[in-house]
C-alpha positions as CSV (number, residue, x, y, z in Angstrom):
1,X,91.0,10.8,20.6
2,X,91.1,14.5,21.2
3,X,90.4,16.4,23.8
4,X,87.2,18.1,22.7
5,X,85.6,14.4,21.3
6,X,87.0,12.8,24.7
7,X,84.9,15.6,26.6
8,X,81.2,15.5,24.8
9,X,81.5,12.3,25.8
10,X,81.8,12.3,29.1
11,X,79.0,15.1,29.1
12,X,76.8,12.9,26.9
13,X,77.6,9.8,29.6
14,X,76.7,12.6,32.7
15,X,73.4,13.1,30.8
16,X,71.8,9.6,30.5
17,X,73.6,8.5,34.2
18,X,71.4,11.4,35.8
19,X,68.0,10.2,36.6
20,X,65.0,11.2,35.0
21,X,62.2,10.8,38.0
22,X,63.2,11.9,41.3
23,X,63.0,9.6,43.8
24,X,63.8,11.9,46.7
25,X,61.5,10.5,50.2
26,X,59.4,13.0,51.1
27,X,58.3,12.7,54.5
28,X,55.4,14.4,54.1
29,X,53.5,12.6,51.7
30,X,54.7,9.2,53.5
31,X,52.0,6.9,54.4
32,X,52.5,4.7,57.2
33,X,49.2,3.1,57.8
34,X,48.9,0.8,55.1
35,X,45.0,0.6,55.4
36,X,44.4,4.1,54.5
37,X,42.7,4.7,51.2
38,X,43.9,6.6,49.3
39,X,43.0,8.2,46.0
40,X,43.8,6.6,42.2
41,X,46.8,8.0,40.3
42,X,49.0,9.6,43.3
43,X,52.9,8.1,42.8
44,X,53.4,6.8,45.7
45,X,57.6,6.0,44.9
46,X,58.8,8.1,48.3
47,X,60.1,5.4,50.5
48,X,59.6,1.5,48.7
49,X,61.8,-0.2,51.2
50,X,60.1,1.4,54.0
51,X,56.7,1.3,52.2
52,X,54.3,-2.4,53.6
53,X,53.6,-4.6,51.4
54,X,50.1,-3.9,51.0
55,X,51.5,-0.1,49.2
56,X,53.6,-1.9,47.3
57,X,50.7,-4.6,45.3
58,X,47.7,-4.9,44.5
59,X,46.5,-8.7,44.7
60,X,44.8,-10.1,41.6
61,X,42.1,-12.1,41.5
62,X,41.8,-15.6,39.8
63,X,38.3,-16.1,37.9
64,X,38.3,-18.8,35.7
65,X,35.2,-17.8,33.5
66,X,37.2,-14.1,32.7
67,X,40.0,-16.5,32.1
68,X,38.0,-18.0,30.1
69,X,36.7,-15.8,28.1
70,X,39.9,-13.8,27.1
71,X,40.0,-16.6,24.6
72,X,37.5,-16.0,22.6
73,X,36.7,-13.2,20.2
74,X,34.1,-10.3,21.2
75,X,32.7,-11.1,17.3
76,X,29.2,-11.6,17.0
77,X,27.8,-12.3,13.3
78,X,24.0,-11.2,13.6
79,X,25.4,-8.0,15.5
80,X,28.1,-7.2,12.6
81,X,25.0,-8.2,10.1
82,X,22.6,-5.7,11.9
83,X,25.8,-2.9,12.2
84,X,26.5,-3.1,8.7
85,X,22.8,-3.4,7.5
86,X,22.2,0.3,9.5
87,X,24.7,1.9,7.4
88,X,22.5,1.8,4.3
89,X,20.7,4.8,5.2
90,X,18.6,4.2,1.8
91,X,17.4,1.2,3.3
92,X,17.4,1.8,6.3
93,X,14.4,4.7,4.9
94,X,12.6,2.8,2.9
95,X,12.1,-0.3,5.8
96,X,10.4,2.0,7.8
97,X,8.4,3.4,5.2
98,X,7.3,-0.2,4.4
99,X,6.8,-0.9,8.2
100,X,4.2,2.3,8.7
101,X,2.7,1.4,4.9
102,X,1.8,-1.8,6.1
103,X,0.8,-0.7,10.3
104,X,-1.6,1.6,8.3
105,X,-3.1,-0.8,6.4
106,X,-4.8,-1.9,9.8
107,X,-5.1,2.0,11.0
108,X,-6.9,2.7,8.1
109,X,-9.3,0.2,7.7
110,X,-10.3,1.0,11.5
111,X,-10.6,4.4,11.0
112,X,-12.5,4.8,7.5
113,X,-16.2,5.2,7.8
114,X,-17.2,2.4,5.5
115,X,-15.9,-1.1,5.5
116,X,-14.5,-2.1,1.9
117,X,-17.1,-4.8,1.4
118,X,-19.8,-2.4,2.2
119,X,-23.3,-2.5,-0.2
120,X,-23.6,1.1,-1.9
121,X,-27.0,0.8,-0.8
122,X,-28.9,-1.2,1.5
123,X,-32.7,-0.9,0.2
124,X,-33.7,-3.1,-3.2
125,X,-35.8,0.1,-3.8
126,X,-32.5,2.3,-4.2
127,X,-31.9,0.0,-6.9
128,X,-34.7,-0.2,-8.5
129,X,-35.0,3.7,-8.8
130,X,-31.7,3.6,-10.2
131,X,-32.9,1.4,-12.6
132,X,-36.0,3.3,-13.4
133,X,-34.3,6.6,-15.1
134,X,-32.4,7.2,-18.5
135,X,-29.6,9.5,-17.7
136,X,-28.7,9.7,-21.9
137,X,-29.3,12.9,-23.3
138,X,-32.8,12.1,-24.7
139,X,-34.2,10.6,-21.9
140,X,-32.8,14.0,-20.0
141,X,-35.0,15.7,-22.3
142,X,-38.1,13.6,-22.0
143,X,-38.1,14.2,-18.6
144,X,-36.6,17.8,-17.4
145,X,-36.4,19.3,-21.0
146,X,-40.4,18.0,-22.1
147,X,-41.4,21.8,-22.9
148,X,-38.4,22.4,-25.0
149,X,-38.2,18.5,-26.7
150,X,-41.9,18.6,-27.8
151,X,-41.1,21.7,-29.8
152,X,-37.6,20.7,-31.1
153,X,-36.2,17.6,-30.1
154,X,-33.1,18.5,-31.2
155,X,-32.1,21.4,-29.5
156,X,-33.2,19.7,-26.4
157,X,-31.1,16.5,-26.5
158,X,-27.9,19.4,-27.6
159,X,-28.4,20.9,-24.4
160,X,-29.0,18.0,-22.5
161,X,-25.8,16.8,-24.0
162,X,-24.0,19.8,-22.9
163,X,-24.5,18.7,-18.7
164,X,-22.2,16.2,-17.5
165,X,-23.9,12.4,-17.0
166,X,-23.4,12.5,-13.4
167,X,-25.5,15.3,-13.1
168,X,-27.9,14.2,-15.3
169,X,-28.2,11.3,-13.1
170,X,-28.3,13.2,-9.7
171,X,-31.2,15.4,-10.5
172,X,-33.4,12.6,-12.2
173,X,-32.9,10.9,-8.8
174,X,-33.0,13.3,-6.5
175,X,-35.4,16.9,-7.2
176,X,-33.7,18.6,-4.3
177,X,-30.2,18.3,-6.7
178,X,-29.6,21.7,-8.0
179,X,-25.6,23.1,-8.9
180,X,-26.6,26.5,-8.8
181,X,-24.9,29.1,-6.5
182,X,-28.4,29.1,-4.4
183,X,-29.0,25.2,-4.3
184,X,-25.5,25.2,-3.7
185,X,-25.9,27.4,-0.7
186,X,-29.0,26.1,0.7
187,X,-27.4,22.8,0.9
188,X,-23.5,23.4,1.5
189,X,-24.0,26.8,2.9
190,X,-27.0,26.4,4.9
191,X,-25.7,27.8,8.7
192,X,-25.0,31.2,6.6
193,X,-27.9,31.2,3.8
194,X,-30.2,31.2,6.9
195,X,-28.2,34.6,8.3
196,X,-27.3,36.6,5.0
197,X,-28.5,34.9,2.3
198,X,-27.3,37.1,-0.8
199,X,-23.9,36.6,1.2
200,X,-24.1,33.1,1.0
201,X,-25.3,32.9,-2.6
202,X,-22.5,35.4,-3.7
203,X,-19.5,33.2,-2.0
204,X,-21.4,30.0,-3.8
205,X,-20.8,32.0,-6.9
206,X,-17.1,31.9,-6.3
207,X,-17.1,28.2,-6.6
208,X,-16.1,26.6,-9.8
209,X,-19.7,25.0,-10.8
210,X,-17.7,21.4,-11.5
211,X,-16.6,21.5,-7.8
212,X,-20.2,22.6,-6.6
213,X,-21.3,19.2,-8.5
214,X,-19.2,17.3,-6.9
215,X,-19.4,18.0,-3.9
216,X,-23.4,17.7,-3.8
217,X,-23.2,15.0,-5.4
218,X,-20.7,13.2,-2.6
219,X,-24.1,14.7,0.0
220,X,-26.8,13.1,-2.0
221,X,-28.2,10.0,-0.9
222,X,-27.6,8.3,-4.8
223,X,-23.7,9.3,-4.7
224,X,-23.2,5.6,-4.0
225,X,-25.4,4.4,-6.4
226,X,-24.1,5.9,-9.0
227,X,-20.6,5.0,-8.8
228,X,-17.3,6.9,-9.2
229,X,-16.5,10.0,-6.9
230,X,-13.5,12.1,-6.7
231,X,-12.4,12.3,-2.7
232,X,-14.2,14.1,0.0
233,X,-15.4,14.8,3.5
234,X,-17.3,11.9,3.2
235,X,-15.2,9.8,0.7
236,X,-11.1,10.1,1.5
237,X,-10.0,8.9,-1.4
238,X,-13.3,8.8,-3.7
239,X,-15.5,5.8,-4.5
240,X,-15.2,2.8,-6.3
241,X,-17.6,2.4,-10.0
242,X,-19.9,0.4,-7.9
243,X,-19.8,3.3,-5.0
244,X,-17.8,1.8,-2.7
245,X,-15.2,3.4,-0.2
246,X,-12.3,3.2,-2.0
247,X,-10.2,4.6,1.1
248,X,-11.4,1.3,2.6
249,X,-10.7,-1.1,-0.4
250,X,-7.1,0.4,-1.3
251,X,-6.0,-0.2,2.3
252,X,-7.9,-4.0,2.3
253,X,-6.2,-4.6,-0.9
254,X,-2.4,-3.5,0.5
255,X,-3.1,-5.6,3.4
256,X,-4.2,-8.6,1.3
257,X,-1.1,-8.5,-1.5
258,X,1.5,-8.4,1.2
259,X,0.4,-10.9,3.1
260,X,0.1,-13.1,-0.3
261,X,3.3,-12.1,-1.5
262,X,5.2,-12.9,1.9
263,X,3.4,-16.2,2.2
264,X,4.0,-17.0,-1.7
265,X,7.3,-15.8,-1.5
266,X,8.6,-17.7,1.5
267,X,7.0,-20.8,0.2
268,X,9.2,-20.5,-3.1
269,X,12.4,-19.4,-1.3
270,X,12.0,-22.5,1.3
271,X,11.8,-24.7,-2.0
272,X,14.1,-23.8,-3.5
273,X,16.9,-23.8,-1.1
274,X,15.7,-27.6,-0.5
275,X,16.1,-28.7,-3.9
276,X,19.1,-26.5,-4.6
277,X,20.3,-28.0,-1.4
278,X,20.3,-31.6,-2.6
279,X,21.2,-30.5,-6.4
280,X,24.1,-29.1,-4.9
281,X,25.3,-32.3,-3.0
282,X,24.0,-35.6,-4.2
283,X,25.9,-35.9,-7.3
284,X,24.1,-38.5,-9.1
285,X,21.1,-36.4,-8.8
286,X,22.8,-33.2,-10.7
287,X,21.7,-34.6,-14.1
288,X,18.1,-35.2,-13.4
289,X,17.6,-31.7,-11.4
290,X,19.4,-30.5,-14.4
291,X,17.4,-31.6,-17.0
292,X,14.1,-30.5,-15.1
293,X,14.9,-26.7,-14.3
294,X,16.1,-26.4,-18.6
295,X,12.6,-27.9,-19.1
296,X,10.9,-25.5,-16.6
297,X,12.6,-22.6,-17.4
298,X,13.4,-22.5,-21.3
299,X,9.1,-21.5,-21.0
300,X,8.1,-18.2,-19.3
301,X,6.5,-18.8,-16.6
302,X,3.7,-16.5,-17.8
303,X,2.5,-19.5,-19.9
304,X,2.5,-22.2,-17.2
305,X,0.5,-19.9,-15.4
306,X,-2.2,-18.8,-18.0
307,X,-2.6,-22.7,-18.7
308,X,-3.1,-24.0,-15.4
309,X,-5.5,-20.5,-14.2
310,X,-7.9,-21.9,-17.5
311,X,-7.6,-25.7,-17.4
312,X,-7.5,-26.0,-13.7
313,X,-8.9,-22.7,-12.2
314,X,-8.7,-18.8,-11.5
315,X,-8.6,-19.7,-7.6
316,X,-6.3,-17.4,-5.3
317,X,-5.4,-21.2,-3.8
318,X,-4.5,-22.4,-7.5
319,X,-2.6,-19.5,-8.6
320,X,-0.7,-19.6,-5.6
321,X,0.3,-23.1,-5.4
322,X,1.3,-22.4,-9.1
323,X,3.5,-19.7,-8.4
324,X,5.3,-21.5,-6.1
325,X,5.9,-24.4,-8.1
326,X,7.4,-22.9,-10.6
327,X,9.0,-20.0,-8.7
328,X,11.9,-22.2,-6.8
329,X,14.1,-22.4,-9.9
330,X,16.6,-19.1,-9.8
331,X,17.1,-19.9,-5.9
332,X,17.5,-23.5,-6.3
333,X,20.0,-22.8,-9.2
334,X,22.3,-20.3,-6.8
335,X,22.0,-22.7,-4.0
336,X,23.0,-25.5,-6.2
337,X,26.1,-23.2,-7.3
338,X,27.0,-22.1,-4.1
339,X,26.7,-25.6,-2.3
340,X,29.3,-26.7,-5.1
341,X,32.1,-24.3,-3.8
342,X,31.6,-25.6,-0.2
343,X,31.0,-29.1,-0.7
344,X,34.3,-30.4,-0.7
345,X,35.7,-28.3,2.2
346,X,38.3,-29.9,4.5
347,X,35.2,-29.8,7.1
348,X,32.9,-31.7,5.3
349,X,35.2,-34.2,3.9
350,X,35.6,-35.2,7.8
351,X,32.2,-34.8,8.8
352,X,31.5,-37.3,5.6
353,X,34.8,-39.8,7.5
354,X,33.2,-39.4,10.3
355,X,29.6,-40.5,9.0
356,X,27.5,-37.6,9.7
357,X,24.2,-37.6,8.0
358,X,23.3,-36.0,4.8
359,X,20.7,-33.1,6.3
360,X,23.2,-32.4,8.9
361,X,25.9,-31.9,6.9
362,X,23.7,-29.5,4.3
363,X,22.1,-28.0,7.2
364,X,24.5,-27.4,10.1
365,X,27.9,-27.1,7.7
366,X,26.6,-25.5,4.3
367,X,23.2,-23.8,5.1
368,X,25.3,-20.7,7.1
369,X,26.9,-19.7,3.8
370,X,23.9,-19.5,1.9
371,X,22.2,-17.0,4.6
372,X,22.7,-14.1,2.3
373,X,21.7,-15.4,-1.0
374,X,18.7,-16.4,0.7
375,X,18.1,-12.9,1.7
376,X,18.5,-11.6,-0.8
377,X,16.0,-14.0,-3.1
378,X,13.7,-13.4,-0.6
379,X,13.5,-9.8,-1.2
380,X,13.5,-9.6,-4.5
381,X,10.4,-13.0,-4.7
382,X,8.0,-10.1,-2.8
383,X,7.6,-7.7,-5.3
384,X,8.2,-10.5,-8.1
385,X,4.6,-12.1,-6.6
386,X,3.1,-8.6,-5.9
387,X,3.9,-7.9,-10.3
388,X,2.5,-12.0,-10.8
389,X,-1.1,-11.0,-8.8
390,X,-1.5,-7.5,-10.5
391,X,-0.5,-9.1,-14.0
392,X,-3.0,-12.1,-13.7
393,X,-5.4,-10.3,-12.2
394,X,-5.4,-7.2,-15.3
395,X,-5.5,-10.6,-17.7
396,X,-8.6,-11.8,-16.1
397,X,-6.6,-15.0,-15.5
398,X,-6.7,-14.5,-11.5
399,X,-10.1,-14.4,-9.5
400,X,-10.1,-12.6,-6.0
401,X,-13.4,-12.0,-4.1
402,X,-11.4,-9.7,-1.6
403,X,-9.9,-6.6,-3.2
404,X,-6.2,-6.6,-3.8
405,X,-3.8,-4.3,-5.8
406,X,-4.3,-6.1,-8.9
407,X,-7.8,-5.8,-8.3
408,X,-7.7,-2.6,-8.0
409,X,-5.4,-1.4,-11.1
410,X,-7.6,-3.8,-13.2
411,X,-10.5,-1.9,-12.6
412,X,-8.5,1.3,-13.0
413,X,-7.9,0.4,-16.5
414,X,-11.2,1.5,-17.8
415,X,-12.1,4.8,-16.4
416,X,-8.4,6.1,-15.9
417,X,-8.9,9.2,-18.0
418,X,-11.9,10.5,-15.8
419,X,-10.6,8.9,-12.7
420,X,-7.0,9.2,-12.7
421,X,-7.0,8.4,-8.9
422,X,-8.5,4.9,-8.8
423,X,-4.8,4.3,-10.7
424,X,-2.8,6.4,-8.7
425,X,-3.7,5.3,-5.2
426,X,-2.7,1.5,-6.0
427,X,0.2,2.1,-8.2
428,X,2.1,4.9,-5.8
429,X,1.9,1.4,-2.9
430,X,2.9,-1.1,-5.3
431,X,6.1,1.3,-6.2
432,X,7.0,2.0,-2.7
433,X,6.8,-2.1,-1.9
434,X,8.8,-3.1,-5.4
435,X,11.4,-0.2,-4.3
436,X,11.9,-0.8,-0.5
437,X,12.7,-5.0,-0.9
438,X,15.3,-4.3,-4.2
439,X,16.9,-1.7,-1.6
440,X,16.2,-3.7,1.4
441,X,17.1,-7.2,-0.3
442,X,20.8,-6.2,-1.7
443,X,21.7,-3.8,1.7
444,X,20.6,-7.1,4.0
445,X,22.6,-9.4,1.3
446,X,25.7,-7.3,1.9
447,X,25.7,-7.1,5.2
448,X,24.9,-10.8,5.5
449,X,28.3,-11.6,4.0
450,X,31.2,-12.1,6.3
451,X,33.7,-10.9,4.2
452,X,32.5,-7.5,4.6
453,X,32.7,-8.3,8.6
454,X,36.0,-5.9,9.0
């Protein structure tokens, strides 16, 4: 070995011998009362053989439930389910969209000023009146045209035919009705007719006449006799074609369909996880459960329902009960499938040795798995119903006495094209309810799966 090699080494050996923390005592930072506290993360390596014990440890204590518990893992399903669930910020939107759609359906109804079963009137004379004119353009000109008809009839129904039915209506009932700029402003205007009253008449004039109309018409006493309304101060979201508040009936008729559709809904879902359940499991019964969901479902389910709503009846109870009979069959086919992966687990095989019942072994060992496809079929059955009620109900095949949102598109139908907001109103809820459970239904399905626990 050279001299050169033979001498980095012994440098190299000098390095790693010399000591990397100095231990040097320093007197001066020496404790020697051992009770003394003293403050967290001082090195107290001065003197150890000098040092008392009590410098030297620290004493641990024995618990035996932290013992315990460092053998078990700080997982918590529900908690990972709900962590996971947040992080679908789409979702996460929509549920509290849903939330404050359906708190307001209580709100509103206590706020509105007319209850949605309300009469349009309360006096059989009302009626009667109602009764009593012709609002058609000849029987306009009988009555507020007679000068003009007795010398040419026809001239006198053209013009009649040239002012809108409502109004017609209005000022055959009511003599004080009168559109113009000054009947406008007496009425509408009346704080500043009675202090300038060409002022008055010329902002009238700036009105569009159609909104004058309206808006007279939502002040006169007839406006819920005579049916439809656009929304004003008086009617939020118009009236309905028998004059009711139809702020008060779209908010009775949210209420109504969601609680149907959950109740429905949850009915089918708790079905169909039973049978699917026992599909799933007892295999001698595979064939006949078989047999009976190809029967079911090889016919829409549209049919089943328009027989039974005329042979048996258009009843809320009857279509219900309907819907859920035959509204288990897609869950109780992806229980049955799902049951059929699990049921021959190492698990169950021994809770089968050891003779544990049949429910507990599909309801304690299998049921857990199926938590998200339950979920999941759940959310989507809601909306399903809510589409059922508003179909039936358009088809005449489903009688409600309480408004609901089939109800009210039904009646929309008819007098959409003059009243595009008896459709609008009841269509814009039914999309926000269809959208929030497909969103809300496939985010809680995910996050119900453990596999995406990581």
């Amino acid at each position: 070995m050279s001299g050169k090699k033979a001498k980095n080494i012994q440098k190299t050996v000098q390095e790693l011998e010399s000591p990397v923390v100095d231990f040097t005592v320093d007197p001066n930072k020496f404790e020697k009362d051992p009770h003394q506290e003293r403050p967290k993360g001082r090195a107290w390596l001065n003197s150890r053989r000098d040092m008392p014990e009590d410098q030297l440890f620290e004493f641990a204590e024995y618990r035996a439930q932290d013992a315990e518990r460092t053998g078990y893992s700080n997982y918590s399903y529900w908690r990972s389910v709900w962590a996971n669930f947040l992080k679908r910020k789409s979702a996460v939107t929509m549920s509290v969209i849903f939330l404050l759609l359906f708190a307001f359906t209580f709100i509103g109804s206590a706020i509105g000023k007319y209850q949605w079963d309300m009469a349009p009137v309360q006096s059989n004379s009302f009626i009667e009146a109602y009764k009593s004119v012709d609002p058609s353009p000849e029987g306009y000109a009988k009555a507020k045209l007679s000068t003009l008809y007795a010398e040419n009839p026809a001239a006198a129904i053209d013009q009649a035919k040239a002012i809108p039915e409502k109004v017609r209506t209005y000022r055959l009932l009511d003599k004080r009705f009168d559109e113009s700029p000054e009947g406008y402003a007496k009425v509408v205007l009346a704080d500043e007719y009675a202090k300038d009253r060409a002022a008055a008449i010329a902002k009238a004039e700036q009105i569009p006449e159609n909104t004058r109309v309206e808006e007279l018409a939502g002040r006169s006493m007839w406006s819920r006799v005579i049916g439809n309304f656009y929304w004003n101060n008086e009617y939020w979201f118009g009236t309905t074609g028998n004059g009711k508040d139809y702020w008060a009936q779209v908010w009775h008729a949210t209420r109504q369909s969601i609680l149907l559709a959950v109740l429905v809904s949850a009915a089918q879902i708790l079905l169909g996880v039973i049978i699917g359940l026992i599909w799933g499991y007892v295999r001698k019964l595979d064939r006949f459960f078989t047999e009976l969901y190809n029967l079911i479902d090889n016919i829409p389910t549209i049919i089943y329902l328009t027989l039974i709503a005329l042979m048996v009846g258009k009843t809320l109870w009857t279509i219900g009960v309907a819907l859920v009979l035959f509204g288990w069959l897609a869950t109780a086919r992806n229980v049955r499938n799902l049951v059929f992966m699990y049921r021959d687990r190492e698990y169950n095989l021994a809770s089968r040795c050891l003779g544990t019942s049949l429910p507990r072994v599909l309801f304690r060992n299998i049921f857990p798995y199926l938590i998200s496809v339950i979920i999941l079929r759940l959310a989507l059955a809601i909306p399903s119903t809510i589409a059922y009620e508003t179909t039936l109900t358009y088809l005449g095949l489903m009688d409600i006495t309480e408004p609901s949102l089939g109800n009210l598109l039904r009646d929309a139908r008819d007098v959409f094209m003059n009243y595009p907001y008896m459709l609008v109103f009841p269509a814009i809820i039914v999309s926000i309810i269809t959208i929030t459970f497909y969103l809300v239904g496939n985010a809680f399905s995910d996050a119900s799966d453990p596999r995406n626990h990581v």
